[in-house]
C-alpha positions as CSV (number, residue, x, y, z in Angstrom):
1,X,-142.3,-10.6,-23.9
2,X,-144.3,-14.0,-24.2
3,X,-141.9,-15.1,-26.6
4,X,-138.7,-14.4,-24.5
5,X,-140.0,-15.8,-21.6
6,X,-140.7,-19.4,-23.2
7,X,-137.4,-19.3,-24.5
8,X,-135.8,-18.6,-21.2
9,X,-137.6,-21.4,-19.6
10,X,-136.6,-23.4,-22.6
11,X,-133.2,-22.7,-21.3
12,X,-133.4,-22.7,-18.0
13,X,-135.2,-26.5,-18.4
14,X,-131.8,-28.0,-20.7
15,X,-129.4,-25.7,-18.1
16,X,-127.2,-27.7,-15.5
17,X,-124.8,-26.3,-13.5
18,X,-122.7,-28.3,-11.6
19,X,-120.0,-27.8,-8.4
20,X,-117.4,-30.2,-8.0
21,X,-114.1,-30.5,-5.4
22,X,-111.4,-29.1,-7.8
23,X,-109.4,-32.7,-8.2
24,X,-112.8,-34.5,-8.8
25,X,-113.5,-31.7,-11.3
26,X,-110.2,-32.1,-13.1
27,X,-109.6,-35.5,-13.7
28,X,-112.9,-37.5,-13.4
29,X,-116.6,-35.5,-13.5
30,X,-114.8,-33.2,-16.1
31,X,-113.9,-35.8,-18.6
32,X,-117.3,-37.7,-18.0
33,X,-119.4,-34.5,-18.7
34,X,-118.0,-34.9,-22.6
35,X,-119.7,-38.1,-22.7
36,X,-123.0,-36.5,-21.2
37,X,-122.5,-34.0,-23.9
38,X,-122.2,-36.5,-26.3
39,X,-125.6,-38.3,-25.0
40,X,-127.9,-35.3,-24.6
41,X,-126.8,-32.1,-27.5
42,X,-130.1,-30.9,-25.8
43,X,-128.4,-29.6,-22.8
44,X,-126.3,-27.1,-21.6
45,X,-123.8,-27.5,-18.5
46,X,-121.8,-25.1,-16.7
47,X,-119.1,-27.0,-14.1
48,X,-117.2,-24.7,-11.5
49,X,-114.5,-26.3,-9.8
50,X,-114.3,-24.9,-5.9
51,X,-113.2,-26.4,-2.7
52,X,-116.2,-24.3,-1.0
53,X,-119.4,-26.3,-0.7
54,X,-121.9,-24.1,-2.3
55,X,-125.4,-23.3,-1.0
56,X,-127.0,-25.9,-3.0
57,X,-130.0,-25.9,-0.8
58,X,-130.3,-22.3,-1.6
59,X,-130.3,-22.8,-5.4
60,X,-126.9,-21.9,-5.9
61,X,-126.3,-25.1,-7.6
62,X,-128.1,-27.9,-9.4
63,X,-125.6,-30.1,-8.6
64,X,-122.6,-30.7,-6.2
65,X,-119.9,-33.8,-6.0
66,X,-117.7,-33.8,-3.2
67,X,-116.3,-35.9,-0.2
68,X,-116.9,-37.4,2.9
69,X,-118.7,-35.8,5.8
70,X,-119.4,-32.4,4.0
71,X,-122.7,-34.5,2.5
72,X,-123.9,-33.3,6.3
73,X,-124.3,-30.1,4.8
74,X,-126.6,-30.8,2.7
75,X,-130.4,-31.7,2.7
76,X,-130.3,-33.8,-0.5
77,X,-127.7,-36.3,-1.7
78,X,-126.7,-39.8,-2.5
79,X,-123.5,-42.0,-2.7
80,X,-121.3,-41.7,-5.7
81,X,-118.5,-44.5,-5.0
82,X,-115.8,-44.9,-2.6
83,X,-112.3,-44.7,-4.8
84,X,-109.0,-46.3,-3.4
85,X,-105.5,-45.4,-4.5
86,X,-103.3,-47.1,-6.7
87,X,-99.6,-46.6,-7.1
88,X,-98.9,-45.3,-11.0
89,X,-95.9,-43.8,-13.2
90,X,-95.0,-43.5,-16.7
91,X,-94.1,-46.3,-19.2
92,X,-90.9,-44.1,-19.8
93,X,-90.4,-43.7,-16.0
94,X,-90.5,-47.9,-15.4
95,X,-89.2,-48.7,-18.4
96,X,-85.9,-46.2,-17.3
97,X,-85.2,-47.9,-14.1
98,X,-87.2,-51.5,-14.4
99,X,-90.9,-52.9,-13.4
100,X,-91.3,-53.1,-9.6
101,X,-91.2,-56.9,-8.9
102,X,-92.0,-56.1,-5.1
103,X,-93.2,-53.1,-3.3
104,X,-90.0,-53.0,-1.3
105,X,-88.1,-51.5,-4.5
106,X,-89.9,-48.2,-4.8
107,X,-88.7,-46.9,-1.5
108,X,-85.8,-46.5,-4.3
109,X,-87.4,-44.7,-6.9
110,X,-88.8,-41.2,-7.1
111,X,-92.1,-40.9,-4.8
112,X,-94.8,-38.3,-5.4
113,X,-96.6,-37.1,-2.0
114,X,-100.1,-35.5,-2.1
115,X,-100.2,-32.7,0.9
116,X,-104.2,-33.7,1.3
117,X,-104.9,-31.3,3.5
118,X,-106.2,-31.1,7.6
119,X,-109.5,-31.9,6.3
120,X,-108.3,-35.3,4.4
121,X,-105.9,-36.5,6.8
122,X,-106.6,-40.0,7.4
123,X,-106.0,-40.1,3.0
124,X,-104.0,-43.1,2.0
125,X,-100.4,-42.0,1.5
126,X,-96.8,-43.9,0.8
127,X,-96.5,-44.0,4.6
128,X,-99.7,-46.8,4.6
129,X,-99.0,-48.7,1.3
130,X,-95.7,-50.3,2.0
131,X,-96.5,-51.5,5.9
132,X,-99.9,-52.8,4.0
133,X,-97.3,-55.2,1.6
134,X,-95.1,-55.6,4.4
135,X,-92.8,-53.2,3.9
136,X,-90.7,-51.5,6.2
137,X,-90.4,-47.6,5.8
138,X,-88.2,-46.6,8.1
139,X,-86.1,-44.9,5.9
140,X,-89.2,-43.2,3.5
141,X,-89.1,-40.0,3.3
142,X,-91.4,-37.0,0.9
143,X,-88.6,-35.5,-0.4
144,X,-91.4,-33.9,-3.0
145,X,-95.0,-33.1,-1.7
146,X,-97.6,-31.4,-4.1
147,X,-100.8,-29.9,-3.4
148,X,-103.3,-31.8,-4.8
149,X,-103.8,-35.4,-6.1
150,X,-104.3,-33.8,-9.7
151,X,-100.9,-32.5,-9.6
152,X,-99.3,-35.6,-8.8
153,X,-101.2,-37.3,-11.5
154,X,-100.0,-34.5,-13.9
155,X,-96.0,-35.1,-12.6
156,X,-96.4,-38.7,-12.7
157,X,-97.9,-38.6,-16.8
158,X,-94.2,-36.2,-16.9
159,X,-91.9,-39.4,-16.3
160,X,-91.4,-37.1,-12.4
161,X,-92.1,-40.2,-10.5
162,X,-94.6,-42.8,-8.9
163,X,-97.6,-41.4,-7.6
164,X,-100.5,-43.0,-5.3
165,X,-103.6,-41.5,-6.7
166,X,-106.9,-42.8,-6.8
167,X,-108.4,-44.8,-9.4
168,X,-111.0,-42.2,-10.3
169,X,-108.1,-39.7,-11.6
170,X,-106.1,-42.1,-12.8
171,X,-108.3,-44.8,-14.8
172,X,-108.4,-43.1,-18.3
173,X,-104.9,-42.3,-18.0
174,X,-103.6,-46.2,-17.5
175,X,-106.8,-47.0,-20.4
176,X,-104.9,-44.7,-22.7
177,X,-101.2,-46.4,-21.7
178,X,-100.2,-42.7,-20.5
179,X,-99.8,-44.7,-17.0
180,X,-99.7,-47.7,-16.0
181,X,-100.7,-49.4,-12.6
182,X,-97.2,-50.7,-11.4
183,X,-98.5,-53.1,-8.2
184,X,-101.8,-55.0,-8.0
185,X,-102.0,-53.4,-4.3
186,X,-104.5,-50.7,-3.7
187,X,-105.9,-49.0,-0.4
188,X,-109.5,-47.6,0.1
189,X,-110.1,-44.1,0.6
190,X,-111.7,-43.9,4.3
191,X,-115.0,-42.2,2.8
192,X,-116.8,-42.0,-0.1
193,X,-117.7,-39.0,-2.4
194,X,-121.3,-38.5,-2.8
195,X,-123.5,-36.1,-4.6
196,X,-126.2,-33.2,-3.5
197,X,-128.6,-31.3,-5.6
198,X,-131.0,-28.5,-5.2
199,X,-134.7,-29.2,-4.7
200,X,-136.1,-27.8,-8.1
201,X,-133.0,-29.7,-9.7
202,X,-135.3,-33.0,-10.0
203,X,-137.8,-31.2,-11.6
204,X,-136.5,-30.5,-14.6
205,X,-136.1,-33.5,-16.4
206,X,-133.1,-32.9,-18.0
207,X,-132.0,-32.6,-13.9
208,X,-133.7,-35.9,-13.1
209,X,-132.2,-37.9,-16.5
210,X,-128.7,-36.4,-15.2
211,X,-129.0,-37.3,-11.8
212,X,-129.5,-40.6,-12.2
213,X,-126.6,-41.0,-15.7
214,X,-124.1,-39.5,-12.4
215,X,-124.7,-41.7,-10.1
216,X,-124.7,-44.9,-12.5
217,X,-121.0,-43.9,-13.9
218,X,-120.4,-43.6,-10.5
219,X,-120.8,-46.8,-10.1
220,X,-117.9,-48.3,-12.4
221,X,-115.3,-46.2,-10.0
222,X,-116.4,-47.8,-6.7
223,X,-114.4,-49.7,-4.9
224,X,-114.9,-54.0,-4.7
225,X,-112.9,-55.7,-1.9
């Protein structure tokens, strides 16, 4: 009995598990918790991707990222970075019709719209990023709209179109050459994402090492007007 129990404390000290907004999950903390991986083999992680904030005071959690003012519901957390949105496509998809050589030309071409959602209304979308360069959009219209920023990402890596994603989803993508940033123009997101943890998460030091690897990644991603 001795002997189980110190192995499941041994476990319990090297075991993370982490909550994440699903788009967050997908195409940013996701990908960065293979270089975690890669850093400490001592440890073990299990990431759910959920749009519910969990009970993280409760313990349900060690660790939550998310957005904006849901940070209220939670006792513990710290800012992450504020991303801003960037207008992206595929080398096939510019290289089919041309490079945009002002932002007027893409109320031509084939526009990805991200449905954000009630709680994420006041997002960046197409309707902000031309009037920002000047452009009128009296005539722009979503003649596609998907459900989530990952999606359009995912349709935009396709050759479907030009989406406005943010950086965070979007930056090993254009590293790689799967995308590529088509305008210099970007718009901050309104808030930024931040993260919570558990109060016995700190305690463990695997919890306390990853606490503060998160937050300076984070850091890379944010935002510099």
């Amino acid at each position: 009995n001795c002997a189980r129990q110190d192995v499941e404390r041994a476990r319990s000290a090297s075991h993370l598990s982490i909550s994440a907004i699903t788009s967050l999950s997908a195409k940013w903390l996701g990908p960065l918790l293979f270089n975690w991986s890669n850093l400490r083999s001592d440890s073990t992680l299990v990431l759910d991707a959920s749009d519910a904030e969990p009970r993280v005071d409760a313990g349900e959690v060690d660790f939550r990222a998310s957005y904006g003012p849901r940070r209220r519901t939670h006792q513990r957390h710290a800012r992450l970075f504020t991303d801003f949105v960037t207008a992206v496509a595929s080398p096939a998809c510019i290289s089919a019709v041309g490079p945009i050589r002002h932002p007027r030309n893409l109320l031509r071409r084939p526009l990805l719209w991200t449905d954000w959602g009630p709680e994420y209304a006041k997002l960046p979308t197409w309707l902000e990023w031309p009037p920002a360069t000047g452009v009128s959009v009296e005539r722009l219209r979503a003649r596609l709209t998907l459900a989530s920023s990952s999606a359009a990402v995912d349709a935009a890596i396709e050759g479907r179109g030009y989406a406005l994603a943010p950086h965070s989803m979007i930056a090993s993508a254009v590293a790689s050459g799967v995308l590529a940033i088509i305008h210099p123009f970007v718009l901050p997101l309104p808030d930024s994402y931040f993260l919570a943890w558990s109060g016995e998460a700190l305690d463990k030091p695997i919890g306390a090492a990853f606490h503060a690897w998160l937050i300076r990644e984070a850091r890379r991603f944010d935002y510099k007007a």
